[in-house]
C-alpha positions as CSV (number, residue, x, y, z in Angstrom):
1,X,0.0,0.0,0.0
2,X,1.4,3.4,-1.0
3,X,2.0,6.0,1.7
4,X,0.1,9.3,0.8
5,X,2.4,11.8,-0.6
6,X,4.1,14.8,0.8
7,X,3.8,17.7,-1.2
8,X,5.0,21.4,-1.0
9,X,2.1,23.8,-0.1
10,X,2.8,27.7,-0.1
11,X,6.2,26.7,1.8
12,X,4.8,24.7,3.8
13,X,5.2,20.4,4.0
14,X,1.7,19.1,3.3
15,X,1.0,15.4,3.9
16,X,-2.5,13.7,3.6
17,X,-4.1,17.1,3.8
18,X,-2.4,18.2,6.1
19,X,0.3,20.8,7.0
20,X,3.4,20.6,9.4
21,X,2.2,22.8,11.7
22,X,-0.9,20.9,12.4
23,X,0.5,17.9,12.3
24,X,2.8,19.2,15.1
25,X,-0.3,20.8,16.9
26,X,-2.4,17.1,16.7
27,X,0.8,15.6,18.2
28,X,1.5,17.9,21.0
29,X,-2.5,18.1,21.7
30,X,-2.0,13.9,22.1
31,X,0.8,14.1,24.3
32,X,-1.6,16.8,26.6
33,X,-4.1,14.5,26.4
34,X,-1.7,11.2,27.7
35,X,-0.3,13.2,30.4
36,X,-3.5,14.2,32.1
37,X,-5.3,10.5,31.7
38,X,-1.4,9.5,33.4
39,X,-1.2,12.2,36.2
40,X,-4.2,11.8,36.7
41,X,-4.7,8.0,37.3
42,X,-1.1,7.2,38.6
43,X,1.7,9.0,40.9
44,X,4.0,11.5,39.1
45,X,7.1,9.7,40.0
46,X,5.7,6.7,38.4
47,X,4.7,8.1,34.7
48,X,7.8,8.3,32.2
49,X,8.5,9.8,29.2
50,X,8.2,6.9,27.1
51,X,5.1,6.2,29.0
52,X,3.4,9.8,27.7
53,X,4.8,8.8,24.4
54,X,3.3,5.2,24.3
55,X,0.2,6.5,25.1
56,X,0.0,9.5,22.7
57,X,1.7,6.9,20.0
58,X,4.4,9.7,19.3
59,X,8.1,9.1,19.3
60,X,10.3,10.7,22.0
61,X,11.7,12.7,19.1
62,X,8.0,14.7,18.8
63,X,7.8,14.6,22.8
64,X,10.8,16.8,23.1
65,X,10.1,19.2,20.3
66,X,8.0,20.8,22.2
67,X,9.0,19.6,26.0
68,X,12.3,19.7,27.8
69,X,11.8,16.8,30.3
70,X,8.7,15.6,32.4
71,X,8.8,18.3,35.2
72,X,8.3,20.9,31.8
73,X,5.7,18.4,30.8
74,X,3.8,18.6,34.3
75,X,4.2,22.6,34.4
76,X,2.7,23.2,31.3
77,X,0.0,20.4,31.6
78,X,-1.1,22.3,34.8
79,X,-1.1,25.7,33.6
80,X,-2.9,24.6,30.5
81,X,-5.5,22.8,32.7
82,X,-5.9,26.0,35.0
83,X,-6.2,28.2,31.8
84,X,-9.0,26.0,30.5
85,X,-11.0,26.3,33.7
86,X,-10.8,30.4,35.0
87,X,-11.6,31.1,31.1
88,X,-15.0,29.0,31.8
89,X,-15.3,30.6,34.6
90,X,-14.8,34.0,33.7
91,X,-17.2,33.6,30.4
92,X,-20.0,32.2,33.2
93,X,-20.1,35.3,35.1
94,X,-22.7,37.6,34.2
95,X,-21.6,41.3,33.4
96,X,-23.5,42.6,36.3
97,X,-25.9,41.7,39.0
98,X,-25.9,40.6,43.5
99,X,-23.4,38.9,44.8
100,X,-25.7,36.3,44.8
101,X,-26.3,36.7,41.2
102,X,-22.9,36.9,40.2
103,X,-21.3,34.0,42.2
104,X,-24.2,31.1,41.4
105,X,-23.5,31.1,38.0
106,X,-19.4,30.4,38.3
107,X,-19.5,27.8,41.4
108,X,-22.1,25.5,39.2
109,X,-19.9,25.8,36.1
110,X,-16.9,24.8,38.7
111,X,-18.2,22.2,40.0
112,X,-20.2,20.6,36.8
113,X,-17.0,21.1,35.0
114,X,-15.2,19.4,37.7
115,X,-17.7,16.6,37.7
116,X,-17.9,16.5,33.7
117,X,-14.0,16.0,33.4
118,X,-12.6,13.9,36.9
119,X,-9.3,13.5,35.2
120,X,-8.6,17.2,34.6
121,X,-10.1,18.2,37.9
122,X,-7.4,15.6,39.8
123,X,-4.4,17.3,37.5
124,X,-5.4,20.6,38.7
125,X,-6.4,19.6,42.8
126,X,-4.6,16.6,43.1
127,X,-2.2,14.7,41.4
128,X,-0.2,18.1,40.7
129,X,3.2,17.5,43.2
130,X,5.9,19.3,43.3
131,X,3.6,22.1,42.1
132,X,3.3,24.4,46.0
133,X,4.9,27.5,44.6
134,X,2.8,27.5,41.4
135,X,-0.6,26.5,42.8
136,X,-0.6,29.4,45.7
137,X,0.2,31.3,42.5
138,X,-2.8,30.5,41.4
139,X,-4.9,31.0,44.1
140,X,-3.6,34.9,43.8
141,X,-4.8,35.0,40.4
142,X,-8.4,33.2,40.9
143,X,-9.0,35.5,44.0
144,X,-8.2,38.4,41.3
145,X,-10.7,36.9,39.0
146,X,-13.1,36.1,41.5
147,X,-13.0,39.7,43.4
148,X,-13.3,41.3,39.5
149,X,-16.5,39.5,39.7
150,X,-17.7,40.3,42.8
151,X,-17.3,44.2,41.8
152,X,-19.6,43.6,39.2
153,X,-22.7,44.4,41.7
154,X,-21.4,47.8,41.6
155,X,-19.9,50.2,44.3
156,X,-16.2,50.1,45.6
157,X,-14.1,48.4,48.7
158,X,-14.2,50.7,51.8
159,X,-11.2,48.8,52.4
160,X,-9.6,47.3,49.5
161,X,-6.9,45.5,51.4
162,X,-9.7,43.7,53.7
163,X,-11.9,42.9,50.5
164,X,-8.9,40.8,49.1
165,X,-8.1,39.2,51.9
166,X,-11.2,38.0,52.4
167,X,-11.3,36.7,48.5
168,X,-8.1,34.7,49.2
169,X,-9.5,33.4,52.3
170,X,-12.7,32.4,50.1
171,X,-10.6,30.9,46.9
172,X,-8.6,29.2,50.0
173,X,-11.1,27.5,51.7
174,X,-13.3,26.7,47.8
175,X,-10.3,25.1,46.3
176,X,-9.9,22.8,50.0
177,X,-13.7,21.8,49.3
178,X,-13.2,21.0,45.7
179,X,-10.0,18.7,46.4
180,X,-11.9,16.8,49.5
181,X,-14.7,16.4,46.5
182,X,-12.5,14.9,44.0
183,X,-10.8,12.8,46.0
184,X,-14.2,11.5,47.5
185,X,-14.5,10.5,43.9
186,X,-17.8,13.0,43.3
187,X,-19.4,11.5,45.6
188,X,-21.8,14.5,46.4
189,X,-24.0,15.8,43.3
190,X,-22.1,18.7,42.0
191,X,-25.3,20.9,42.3
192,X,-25.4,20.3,45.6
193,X,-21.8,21.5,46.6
194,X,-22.4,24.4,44.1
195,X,-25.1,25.6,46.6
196,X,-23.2,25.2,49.1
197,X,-20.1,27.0,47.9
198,X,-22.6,29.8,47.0
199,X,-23.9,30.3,50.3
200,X,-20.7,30.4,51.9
201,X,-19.1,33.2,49.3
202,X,-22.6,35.3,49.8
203,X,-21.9,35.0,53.7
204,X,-18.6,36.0,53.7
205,X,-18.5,38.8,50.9
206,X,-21.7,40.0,52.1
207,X,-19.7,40.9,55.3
208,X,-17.2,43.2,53.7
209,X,-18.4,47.0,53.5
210,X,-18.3,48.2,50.0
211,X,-19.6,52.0,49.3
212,X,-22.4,52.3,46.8
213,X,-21.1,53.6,43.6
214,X,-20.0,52.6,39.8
215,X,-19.0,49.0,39.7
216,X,-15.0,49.1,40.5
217,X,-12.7,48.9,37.4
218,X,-11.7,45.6,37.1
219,X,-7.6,44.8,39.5
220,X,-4.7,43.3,36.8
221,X,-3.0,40.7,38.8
222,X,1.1,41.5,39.1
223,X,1.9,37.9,40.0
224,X,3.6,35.8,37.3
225,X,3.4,32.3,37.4
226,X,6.1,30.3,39.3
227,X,7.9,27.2,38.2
């Protein structure tokens, strides 16, 4: 049986259809793929490189083209995972509205999500070690989303330094619920710990004075990502 041909396409390699570049794209997206379904379902010290590469039926040759070992593997898997989630998160959040309003919406995307995809939602909780300094990273950056949000019912933080405190605190104590939930195995109906989480945010934000006025212009979060 002949092999479909390569042929040059406006500089660029073509082969069956396709181009280099998305060939190189479909590899790397298997690779991301293997490597959650393997950090997910086994201990980080026990998944190899050739392991990610037999499952994502890529040579090692493709694996490092665009990894340099499996600590840059886990790193990017992670952030990738993270990235996936806040940007559903932010898209679920409605432009203005309560508290109330504006925080049922996110926790029953977070925790459907969650529930909808168990092997990303251990990558990002769980099965993520070695990761201490980049995951209290990201707690800064979801409290930043999640206080944007908040803002949204309008008027500003009599004490801005209190209000984000008590948004870390709240991110804090969600993202220790969500791992004791995934490690449970979902045992409790994600709409259920969605209400759950929502009553506690309203409590808690509900107790931080903010002056009536125009919604607050949305904080840019200064803290890079840690490796």
């Amino acid at each position: 049986m002949n092999s479909p041909p390569a042929v040059a396409g406006r500089g660029r390699e073509v082969y069956a259809g396709r181009s280099r570049e998305q060939r190189e794209s479909e590899r790397r997206d298997r690779i991301v793929a293997a490597a959650v379904h393997l950090f997910a379902t086994r201990d980080y010290d026990e998944v190899t490189v050739a392991d990610v590469c037999g499952a994502a039926k890529v040579s090692k040759r493709y694996f490092y083209d665009h990894f340099t070992d499996r600590a840059d593997l886990l790193f990017q898997v992670h952030t990738e995972q993270n990235s996936w989630l806040l940007a559903a998160l932010v898209a679920a959040g409605p432009p203005a509205g309560s508290i109330e309003e504006l925080v049922t919406p996110v926790m029953s995307t977070l925790t459907r999500l969650l529930r909808e995809h168990p092997e990303r939602a251990r990558v990002i909780y769980v099965n993520a070690p070695r990761m201490e300094v980049r995951r209290r990273g990201l707690l800064h950056e979801e409290a930043v989303l999640l206080g944007d949000l908040i803002l949204r019912s309008g008027g500003t933080p009599r004490d801005r330094r209190l209000f984000d405190r008590a948004v870390l605190c709240l991110v804090a104590g969600v993202t220790e619920l969500l791992i004791e939930w995934v490690v449970q195995g979902f045992t409790e109906p994600a709409g259920e710990l969605a209400d759950h989480l929502t009553t506690i945010a309203v409590s808690m934000l509900q107790g931080v004075p903010v002056e009536p006025g125009p919604a607050y212009r949305p904080a840019v979060s200064h803290h890079a990502p840690e490796r």
